[in-house]
PDBQT receptor file of N, H, CA, C and O in Angstrom, charges set to zero:
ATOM      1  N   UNK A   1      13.686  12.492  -0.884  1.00  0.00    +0.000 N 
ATOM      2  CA  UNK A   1      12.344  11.949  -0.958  1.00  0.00    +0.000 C 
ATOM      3  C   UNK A   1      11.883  11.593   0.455  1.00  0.00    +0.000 C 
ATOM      4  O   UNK A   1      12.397  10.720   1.154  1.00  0.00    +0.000 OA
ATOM      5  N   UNK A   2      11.010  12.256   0.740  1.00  0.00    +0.000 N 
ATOM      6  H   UNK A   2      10.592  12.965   0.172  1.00  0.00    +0.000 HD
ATOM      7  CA  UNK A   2      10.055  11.517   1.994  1.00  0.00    +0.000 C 
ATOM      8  C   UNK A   2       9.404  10.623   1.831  1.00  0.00    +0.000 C 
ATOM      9  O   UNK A   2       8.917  10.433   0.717  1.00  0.00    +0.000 OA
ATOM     10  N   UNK A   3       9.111   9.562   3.122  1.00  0.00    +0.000 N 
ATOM     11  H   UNK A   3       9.506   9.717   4.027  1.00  0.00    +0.000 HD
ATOM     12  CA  UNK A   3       8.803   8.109   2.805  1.00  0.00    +0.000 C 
ATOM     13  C   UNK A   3       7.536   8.134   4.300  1.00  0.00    +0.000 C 
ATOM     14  O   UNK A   3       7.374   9.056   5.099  1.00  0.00    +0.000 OA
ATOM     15  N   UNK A   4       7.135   7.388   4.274  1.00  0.00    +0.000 N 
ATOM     16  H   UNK A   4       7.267   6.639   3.625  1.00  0.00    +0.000 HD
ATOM     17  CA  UNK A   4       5.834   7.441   5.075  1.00  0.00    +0.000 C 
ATOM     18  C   UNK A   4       5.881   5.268   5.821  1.00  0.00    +0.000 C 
ATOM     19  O   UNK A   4       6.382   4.467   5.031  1.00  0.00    +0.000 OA
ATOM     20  N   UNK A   5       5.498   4.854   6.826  1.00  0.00    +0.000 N 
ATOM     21  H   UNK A   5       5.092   5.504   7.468  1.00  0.00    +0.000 HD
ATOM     22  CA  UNK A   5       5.885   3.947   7.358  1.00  0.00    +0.000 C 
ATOM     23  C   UNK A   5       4.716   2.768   6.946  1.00  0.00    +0.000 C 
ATOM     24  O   UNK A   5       3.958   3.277   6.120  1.00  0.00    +0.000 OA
ATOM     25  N   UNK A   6       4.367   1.514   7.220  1.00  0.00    +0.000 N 
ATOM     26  H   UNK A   6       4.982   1.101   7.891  1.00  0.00    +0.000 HD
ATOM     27  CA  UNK A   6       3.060   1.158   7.015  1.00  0.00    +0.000 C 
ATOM     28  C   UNK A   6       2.006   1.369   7.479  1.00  0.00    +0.000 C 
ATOM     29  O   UNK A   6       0.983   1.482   6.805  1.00  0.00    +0.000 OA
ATOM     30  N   UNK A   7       2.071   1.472   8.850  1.00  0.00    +0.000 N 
ATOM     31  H   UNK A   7       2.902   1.380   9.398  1.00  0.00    +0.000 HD
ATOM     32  CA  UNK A   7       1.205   2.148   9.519  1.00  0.00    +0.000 C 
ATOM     33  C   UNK A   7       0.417   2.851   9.237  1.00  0.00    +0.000 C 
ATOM     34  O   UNK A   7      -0.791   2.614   9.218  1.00  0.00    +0.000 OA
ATOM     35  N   UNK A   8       1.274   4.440   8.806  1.00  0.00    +0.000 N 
ATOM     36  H   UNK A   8       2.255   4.633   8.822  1.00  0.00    +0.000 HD
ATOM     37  CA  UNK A   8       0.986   5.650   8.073  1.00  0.00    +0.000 C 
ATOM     38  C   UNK A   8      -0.077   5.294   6.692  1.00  0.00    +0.000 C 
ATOM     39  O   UNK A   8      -1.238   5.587   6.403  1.00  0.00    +0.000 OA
ATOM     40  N   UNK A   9       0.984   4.531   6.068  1.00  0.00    +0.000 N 
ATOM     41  H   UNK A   9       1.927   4.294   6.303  1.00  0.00    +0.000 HD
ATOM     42  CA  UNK A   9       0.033   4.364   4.738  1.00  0.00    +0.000 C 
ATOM     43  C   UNK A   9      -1.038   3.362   4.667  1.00  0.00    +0.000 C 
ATOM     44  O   UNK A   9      -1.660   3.229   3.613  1.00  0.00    +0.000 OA
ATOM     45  N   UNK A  10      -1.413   2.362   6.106  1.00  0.00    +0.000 N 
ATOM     46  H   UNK A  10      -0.908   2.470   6.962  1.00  0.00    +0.000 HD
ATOM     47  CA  UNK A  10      -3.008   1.934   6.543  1.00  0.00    +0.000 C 
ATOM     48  C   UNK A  10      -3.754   2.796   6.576  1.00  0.00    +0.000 C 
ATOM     49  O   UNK A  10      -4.613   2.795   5.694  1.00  0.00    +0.000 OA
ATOM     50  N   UNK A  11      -3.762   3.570   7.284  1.00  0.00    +0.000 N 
ATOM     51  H   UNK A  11      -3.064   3.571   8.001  1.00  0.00    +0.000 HD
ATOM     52  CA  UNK A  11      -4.277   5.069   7.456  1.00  0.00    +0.000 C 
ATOM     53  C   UNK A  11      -4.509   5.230   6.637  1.00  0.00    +0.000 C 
ATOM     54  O   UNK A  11      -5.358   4.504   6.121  1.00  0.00    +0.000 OA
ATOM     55  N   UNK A  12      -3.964   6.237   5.948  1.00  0.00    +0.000 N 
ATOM     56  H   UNK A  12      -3.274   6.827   6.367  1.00  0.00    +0.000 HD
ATOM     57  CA  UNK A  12      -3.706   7.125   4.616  1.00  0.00    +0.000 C 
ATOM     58  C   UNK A  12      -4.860   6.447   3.930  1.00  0.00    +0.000 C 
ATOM     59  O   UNK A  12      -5.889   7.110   3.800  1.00  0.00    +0.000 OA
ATOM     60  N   UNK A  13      -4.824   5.084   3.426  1.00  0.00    +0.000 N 
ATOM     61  H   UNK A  13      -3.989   4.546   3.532  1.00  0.00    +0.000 HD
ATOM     62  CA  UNK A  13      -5.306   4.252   2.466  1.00  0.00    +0.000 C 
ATOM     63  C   UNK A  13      -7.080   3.728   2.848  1.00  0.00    +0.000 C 
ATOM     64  O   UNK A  13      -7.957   3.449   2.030  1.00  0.00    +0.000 OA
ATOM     65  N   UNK A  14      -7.149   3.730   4.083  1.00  0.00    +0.000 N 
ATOM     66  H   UNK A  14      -6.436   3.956   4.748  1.00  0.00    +0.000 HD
ATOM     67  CA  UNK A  14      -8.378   2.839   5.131  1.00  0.00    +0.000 C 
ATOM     68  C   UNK A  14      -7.813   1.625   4.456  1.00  0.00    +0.000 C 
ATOM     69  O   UNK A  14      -8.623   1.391   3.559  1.00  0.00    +0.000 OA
ATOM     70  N   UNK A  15      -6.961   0.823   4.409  1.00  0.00    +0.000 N 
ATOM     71  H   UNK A  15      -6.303   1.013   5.137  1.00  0.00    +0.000 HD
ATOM     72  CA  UNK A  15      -6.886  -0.591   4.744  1.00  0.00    +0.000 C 
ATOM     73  C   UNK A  15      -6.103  -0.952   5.704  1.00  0.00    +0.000 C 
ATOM     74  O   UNK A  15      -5.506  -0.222   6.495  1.00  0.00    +0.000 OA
ATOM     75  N   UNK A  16      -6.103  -2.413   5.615  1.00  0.00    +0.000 N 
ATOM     76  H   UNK A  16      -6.587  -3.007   4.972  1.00  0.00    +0.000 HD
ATOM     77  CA  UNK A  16      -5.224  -2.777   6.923  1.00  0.00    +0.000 C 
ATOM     78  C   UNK A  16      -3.386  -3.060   7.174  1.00  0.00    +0.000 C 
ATOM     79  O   UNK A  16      -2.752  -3.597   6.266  1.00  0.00    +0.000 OA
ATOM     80  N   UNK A  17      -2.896  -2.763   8.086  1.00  0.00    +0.000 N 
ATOM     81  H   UNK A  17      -3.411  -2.327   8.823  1.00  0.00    +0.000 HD
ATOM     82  CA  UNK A  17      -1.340  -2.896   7.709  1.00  0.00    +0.000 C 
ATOM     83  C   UNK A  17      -0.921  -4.495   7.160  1.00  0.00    +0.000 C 
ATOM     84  O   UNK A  17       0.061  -4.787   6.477  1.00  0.00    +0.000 OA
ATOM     85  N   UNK A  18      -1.721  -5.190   7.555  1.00  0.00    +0.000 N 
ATOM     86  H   UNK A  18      -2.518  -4.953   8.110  1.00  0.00    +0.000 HD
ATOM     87  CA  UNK A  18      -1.384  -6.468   6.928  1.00  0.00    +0.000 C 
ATOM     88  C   UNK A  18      -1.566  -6.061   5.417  1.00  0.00    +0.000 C 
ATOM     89  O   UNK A  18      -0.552  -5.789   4.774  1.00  0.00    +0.000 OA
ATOM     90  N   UNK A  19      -3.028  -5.996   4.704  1.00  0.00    +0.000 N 
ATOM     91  H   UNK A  19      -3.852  -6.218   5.225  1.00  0.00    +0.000 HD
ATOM     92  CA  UNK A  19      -2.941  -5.553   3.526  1.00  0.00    +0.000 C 
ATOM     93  C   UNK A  19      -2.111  -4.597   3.065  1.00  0.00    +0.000 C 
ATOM     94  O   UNK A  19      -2.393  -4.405   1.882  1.00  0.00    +0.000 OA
ATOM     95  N   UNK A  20      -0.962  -3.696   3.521  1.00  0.00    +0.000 N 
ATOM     96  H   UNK A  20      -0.733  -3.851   4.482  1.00  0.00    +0.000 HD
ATOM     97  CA  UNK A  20      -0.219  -2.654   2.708  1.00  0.00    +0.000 C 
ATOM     98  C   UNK A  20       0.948  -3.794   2.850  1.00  0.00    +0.000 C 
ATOM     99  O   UNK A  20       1.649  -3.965   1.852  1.00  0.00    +0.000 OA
ATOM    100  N   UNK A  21       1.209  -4.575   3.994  1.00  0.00    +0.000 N 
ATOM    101  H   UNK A  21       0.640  -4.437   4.805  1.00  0.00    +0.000 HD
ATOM    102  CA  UNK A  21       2.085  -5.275   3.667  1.00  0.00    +0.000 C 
ATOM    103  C   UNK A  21       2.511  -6.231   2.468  1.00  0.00    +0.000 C 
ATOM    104  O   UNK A  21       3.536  -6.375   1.802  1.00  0.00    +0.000 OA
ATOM    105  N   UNK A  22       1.468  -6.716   2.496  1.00  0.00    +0.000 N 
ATOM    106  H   UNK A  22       0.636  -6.599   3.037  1.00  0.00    +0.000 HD
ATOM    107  CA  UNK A  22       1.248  -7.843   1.018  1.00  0.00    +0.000 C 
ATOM    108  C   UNK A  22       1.337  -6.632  -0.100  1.00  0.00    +0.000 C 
ATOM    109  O   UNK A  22       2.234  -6.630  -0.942  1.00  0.00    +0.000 OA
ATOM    110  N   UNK A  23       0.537  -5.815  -0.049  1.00  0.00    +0.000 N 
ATOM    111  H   UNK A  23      -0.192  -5.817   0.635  1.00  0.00    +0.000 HD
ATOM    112  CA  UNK A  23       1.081  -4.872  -0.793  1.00  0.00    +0.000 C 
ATOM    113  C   UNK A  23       2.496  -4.788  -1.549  1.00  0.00    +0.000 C 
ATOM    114  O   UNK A  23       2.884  -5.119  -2.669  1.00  0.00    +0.000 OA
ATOM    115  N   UNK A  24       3.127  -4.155  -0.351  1.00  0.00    +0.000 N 
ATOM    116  H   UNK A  24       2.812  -3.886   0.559  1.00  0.00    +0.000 HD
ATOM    117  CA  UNK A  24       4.789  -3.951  -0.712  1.00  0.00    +0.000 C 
ATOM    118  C   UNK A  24       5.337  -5.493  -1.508  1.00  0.00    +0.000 C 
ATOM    119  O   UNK A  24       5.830  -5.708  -2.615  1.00  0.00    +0.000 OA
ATOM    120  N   UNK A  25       5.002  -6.326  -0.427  1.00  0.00    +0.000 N 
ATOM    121  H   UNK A  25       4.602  -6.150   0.472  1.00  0.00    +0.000 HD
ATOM    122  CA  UNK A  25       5.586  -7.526  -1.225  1.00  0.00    +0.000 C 
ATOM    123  C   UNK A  25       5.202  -8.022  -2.720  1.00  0.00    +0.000 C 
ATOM    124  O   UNK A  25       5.721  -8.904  -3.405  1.00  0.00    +0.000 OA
ATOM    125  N   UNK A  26       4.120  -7.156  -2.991  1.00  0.00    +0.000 N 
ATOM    126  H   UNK A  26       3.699  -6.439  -2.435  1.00  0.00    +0.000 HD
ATOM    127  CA  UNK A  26       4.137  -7.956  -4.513  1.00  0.00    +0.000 C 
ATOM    128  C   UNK A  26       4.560  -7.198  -5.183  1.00  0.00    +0.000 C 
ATOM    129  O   UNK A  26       4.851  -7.520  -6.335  1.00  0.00    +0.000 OA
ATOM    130  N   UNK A  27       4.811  -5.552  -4.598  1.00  0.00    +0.000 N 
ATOM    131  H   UNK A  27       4.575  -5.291  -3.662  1.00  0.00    +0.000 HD
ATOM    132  CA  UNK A  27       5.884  -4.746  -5.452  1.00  0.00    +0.000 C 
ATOM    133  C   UNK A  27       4.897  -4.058  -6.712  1.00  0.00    +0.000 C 
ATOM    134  O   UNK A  27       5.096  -4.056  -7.927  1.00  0.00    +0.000 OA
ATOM    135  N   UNK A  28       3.896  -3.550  -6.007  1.00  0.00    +0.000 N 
ATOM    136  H   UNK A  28       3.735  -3.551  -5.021  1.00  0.00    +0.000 HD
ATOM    137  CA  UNK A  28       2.620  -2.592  -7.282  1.00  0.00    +0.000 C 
ATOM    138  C   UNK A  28       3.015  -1.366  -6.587  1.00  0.00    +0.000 C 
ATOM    139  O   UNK A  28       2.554  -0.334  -7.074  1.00  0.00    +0.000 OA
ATOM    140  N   UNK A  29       3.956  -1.216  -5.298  1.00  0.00    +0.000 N 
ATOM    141  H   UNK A  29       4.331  -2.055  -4.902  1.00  0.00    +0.000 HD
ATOM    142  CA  UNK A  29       4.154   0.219  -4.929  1.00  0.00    +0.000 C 
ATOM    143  C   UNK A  29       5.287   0.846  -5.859  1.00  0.00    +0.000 C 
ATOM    144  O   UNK A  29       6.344   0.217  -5.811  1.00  0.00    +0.000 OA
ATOM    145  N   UNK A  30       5.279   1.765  -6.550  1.00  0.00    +0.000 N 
ATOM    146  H   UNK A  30       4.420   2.276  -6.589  1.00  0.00    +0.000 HD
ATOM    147  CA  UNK A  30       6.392   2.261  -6.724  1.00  0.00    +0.000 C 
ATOM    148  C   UNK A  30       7.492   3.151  -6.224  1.00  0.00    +0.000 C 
ATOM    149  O   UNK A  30       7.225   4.331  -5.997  1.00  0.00    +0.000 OA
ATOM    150  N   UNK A  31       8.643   2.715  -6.040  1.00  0.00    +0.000 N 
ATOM    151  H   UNK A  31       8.860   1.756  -6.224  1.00  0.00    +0.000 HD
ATOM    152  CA  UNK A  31       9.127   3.659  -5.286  1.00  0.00    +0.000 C 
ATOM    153  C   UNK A  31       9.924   2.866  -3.848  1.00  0.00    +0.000 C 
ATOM    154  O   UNK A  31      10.954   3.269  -3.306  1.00  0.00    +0.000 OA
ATOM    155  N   UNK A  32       9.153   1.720  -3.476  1.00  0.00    +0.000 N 
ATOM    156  H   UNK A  32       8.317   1.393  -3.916  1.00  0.00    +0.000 HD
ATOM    157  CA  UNK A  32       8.776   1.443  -2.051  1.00  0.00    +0.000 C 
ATOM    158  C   UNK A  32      10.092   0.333  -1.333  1.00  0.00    +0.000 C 
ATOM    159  O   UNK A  32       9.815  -0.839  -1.585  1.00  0.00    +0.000 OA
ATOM    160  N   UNK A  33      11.090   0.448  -0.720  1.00  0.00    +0.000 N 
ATOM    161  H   UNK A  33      11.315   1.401  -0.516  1.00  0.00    +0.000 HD
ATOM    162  CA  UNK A  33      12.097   0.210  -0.626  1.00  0.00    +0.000 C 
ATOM    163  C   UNK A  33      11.961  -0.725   0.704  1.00  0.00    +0.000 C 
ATOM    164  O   UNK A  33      10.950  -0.527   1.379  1.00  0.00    +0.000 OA
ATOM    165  N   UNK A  34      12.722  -1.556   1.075  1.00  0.00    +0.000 N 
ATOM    166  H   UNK A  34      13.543  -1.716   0.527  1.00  0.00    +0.000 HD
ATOM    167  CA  UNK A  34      12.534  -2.506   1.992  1.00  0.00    +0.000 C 
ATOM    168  C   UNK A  34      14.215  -2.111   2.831  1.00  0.00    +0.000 C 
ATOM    169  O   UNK A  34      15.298  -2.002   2.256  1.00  0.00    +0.000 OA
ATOM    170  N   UNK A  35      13.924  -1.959   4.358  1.00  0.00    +0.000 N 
ATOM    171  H   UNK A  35      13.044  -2.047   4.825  1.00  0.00    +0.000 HD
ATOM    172  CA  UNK A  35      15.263  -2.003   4.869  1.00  0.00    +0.000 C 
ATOM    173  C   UNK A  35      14.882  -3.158   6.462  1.00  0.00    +0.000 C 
ATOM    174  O   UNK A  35      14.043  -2.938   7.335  1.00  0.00    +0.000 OA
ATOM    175  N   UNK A  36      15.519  -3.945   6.391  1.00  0.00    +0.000 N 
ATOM    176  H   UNK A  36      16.200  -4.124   5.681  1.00  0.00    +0.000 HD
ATOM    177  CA  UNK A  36      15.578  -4.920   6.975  1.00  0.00    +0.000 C 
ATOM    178  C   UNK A  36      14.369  -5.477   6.992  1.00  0.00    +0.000 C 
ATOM    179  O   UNK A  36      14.072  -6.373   6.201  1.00  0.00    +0.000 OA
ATOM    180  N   UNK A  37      13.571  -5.028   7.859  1.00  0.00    +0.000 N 
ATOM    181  H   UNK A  37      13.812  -4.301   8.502  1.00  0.00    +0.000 HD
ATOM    182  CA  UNK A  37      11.750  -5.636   8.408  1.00  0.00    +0.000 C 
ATOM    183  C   UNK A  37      10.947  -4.703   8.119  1.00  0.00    +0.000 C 
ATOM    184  O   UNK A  37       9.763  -4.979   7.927  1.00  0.00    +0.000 OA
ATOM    185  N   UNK A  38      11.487  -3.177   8.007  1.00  0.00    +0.000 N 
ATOM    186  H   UNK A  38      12.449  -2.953   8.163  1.00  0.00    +0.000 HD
ATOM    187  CA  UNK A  38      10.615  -2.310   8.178  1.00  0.00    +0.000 C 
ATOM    188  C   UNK A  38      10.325  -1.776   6.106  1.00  0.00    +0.000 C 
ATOM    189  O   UNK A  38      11.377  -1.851   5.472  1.00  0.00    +0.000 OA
ATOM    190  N   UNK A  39       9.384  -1.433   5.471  1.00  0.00    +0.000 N 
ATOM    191  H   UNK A  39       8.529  -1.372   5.987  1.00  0.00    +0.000 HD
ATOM    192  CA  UNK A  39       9.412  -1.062   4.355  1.00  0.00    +0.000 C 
ATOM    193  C   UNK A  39       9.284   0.344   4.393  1.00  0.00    +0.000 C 
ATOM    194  O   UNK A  39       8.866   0.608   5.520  1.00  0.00    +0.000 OA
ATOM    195  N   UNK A  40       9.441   1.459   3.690  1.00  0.00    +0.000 N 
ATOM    196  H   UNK A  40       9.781   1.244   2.774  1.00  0.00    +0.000 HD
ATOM    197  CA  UNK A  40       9.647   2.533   3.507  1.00  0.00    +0.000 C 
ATOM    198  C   UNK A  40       8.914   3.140   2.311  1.00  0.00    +0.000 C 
ATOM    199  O   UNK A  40       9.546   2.958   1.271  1.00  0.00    +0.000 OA
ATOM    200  N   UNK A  41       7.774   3.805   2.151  1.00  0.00    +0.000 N 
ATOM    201  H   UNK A  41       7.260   3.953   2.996  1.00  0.00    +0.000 HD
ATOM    202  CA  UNK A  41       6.588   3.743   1.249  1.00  0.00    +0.000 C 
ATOM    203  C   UNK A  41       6.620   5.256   1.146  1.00  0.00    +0.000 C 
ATOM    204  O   UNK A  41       6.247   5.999   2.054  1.00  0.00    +0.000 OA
ATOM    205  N   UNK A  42       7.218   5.765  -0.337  1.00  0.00    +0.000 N 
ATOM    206  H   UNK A  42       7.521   5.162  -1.075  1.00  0.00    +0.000 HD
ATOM    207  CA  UNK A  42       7.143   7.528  -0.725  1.00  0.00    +0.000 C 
ATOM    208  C   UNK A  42       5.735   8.033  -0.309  1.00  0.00    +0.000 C 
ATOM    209  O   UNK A  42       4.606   7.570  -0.472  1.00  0.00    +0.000 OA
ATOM    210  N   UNK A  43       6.179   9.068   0.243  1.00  0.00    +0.000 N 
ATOM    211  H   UNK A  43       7.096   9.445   0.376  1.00  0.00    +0.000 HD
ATOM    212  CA  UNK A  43       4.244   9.990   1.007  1.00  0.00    +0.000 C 
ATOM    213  C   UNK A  43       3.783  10.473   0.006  1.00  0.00    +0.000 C 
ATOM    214  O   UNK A  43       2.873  11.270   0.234  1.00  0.00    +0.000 OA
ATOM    215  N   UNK A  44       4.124  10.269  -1.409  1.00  0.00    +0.000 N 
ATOM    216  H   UNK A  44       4.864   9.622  -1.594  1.00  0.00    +0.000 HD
ATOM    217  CA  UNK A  44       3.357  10.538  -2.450  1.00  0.00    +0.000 C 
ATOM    218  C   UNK A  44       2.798   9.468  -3.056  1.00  0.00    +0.000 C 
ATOM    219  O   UNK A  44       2.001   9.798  -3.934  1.00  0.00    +0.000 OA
ATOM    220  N   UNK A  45       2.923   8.363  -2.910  1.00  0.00    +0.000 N 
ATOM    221  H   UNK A  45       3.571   8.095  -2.196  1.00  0.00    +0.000 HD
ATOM    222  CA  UNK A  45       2.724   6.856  -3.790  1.00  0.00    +0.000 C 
ATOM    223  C   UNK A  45       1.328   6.769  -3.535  1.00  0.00    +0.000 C 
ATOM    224  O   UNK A  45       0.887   6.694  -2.388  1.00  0.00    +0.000 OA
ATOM    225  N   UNK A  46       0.423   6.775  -4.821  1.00  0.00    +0.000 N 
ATOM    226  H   UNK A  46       0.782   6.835  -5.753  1.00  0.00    +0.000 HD
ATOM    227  CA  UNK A  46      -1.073   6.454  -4.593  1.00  0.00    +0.000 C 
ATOM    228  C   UNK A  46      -1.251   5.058  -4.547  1.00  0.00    +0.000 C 
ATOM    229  O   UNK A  46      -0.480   4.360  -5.205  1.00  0.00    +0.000 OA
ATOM    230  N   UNK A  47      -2.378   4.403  -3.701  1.00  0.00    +0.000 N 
ATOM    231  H   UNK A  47      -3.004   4.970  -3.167  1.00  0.00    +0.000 HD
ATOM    232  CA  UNK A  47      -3.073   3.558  -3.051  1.00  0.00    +0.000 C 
ATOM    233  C   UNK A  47      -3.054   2.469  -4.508  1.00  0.00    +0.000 C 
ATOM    234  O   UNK A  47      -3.350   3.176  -5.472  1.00  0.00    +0.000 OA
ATOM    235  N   UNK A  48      -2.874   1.410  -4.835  1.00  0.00    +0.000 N 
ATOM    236  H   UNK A  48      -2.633   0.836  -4.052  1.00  0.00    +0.000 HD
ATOM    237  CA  UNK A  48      -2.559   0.557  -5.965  1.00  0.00    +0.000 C 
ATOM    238  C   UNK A  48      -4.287  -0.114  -6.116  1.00  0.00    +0.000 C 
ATOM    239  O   UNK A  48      -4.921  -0.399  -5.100  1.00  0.00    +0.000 OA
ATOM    240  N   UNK A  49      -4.881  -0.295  -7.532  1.00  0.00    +0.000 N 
ATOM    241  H   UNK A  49      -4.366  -0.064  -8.357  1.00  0.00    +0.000 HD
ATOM    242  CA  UNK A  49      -5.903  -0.953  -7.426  1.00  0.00    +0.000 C 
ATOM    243  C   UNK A  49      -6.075  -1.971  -6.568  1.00  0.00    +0.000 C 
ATOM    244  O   UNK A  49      -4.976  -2.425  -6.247  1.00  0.00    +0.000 OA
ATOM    245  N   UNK A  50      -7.069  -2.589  -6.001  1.00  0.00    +0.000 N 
ATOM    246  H   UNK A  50      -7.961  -2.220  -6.262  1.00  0.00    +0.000 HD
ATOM    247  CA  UNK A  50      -6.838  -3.735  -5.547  1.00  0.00    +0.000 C 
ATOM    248  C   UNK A  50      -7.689  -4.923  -6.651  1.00  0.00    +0.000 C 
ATOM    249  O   UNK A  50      -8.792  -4.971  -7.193  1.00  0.00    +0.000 OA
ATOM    250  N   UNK A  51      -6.311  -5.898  -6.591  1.00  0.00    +0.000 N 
ATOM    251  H   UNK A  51      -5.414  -5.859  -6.150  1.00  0.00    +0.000 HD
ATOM    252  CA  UNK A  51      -6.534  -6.976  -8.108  1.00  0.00    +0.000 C 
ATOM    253  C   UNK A  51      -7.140  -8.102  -7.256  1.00  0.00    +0.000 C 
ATOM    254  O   UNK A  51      -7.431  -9.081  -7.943  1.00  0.00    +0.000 OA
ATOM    255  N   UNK A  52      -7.420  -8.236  -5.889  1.00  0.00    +0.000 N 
ATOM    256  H   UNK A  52      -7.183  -7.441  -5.331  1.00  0.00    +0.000 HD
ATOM    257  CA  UNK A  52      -8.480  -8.683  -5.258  1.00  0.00    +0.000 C 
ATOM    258  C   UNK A  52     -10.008  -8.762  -5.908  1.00  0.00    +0.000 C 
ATOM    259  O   UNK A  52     -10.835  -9.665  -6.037  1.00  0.00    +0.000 OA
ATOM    260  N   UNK A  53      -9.967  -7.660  -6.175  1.00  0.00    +0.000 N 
ATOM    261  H   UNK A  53      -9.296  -6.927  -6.070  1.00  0.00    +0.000 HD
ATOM    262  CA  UNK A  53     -11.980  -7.500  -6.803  1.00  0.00    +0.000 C 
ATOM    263  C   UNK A  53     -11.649  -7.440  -8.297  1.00  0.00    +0.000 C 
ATOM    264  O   UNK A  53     -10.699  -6.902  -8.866  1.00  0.00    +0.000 OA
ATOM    265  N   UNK A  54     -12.977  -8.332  -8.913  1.00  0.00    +0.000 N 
ATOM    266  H   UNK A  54     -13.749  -8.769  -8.450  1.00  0.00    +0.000 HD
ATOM    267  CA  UNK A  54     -12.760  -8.819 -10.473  1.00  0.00    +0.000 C 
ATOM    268  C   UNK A  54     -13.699  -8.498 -10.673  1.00  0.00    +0.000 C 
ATOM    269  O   UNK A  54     -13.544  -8.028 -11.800  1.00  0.00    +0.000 OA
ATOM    270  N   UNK A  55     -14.908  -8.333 -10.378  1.00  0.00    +0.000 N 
ATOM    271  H   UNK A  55     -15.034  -8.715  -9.462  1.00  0.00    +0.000 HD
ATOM    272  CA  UNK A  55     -16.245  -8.176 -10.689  1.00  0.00    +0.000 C 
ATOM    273  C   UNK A  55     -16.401  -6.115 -10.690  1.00  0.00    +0.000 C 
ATOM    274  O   UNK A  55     -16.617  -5.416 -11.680  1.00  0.00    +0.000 OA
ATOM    275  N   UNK A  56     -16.225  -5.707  -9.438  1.00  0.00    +0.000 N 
ATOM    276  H   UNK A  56     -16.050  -6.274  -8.633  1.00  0.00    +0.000 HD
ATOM    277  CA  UNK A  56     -16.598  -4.375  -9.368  1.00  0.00    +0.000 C 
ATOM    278  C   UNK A  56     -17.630  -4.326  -8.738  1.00  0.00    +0.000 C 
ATOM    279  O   UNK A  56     -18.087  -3.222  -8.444  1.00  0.00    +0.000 OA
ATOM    280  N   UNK A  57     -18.252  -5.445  -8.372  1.00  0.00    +0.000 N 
ATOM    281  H   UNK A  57     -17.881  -6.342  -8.610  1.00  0.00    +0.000 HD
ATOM    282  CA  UNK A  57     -19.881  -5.004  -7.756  1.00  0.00    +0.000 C 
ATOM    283  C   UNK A  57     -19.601  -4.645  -5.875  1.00  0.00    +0.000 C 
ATOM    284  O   UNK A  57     -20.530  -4.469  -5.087  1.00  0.00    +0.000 OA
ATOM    285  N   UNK A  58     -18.193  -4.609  -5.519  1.00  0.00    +0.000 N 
ATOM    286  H   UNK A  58     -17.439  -4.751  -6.159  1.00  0.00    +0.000 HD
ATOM    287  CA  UNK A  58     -17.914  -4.418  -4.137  1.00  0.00    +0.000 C 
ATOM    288  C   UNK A  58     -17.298  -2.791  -4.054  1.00  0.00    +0.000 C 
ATOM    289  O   UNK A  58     -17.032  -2.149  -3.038  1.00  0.00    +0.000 OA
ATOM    290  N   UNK A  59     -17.186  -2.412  -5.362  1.00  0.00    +0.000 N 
ATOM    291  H   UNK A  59     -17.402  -2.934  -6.188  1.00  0.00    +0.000 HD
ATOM    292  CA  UNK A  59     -16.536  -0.973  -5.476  1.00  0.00    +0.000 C 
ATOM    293  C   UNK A  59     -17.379  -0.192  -4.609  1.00  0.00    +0.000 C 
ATOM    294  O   UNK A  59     -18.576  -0.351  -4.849  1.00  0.00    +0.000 OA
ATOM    295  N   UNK A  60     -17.101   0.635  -3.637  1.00  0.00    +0.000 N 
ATOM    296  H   UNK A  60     -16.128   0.765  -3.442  1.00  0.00    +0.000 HD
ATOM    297  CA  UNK A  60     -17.678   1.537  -3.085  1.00  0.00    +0.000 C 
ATOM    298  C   UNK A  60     -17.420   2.926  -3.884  1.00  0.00    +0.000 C 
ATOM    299  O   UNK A  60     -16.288   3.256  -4.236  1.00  0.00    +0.000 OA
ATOM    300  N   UNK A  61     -18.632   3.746  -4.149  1.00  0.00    +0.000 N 
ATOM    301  H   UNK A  61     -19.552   3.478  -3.863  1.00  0.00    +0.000 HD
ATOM    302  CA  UNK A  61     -18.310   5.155  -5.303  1.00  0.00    +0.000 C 
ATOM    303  C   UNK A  61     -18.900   6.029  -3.974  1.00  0.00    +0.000 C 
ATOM    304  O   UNK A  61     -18.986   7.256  -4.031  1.00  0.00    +0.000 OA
TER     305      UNK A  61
């Protein structure tokens, strides 16, 4: 399995590496493995809703 870094998946995603971080930590990635400091995020794992927005009126279509 190929894995993609946070960085990568800021990018990938347009958010910020802080946000993929919190990400990983609440564990909505699947797949997404932690080795020491650095997390390790499959280059296939799609972008997780964000449970931030409740309303929908910030959804960009």
């Amino acid at each position: 399995m190929e894995y993609m870094t946070i960085k990568e998946a800021a990018k990938k995603w347009g958010v910020s590496i802080r946000r993929v971080q919190t990400i990983c930590n609440e564990g909505t990635i699947p797949g997404v493995v932690k080795f020491g400091h650095a997390w390790a995020i499959p280059k296939d794992a799609e972008k997780p809703v964000d449970k931030r927005i409740k309303s929908g009126r910030y959804i960009k279509g």
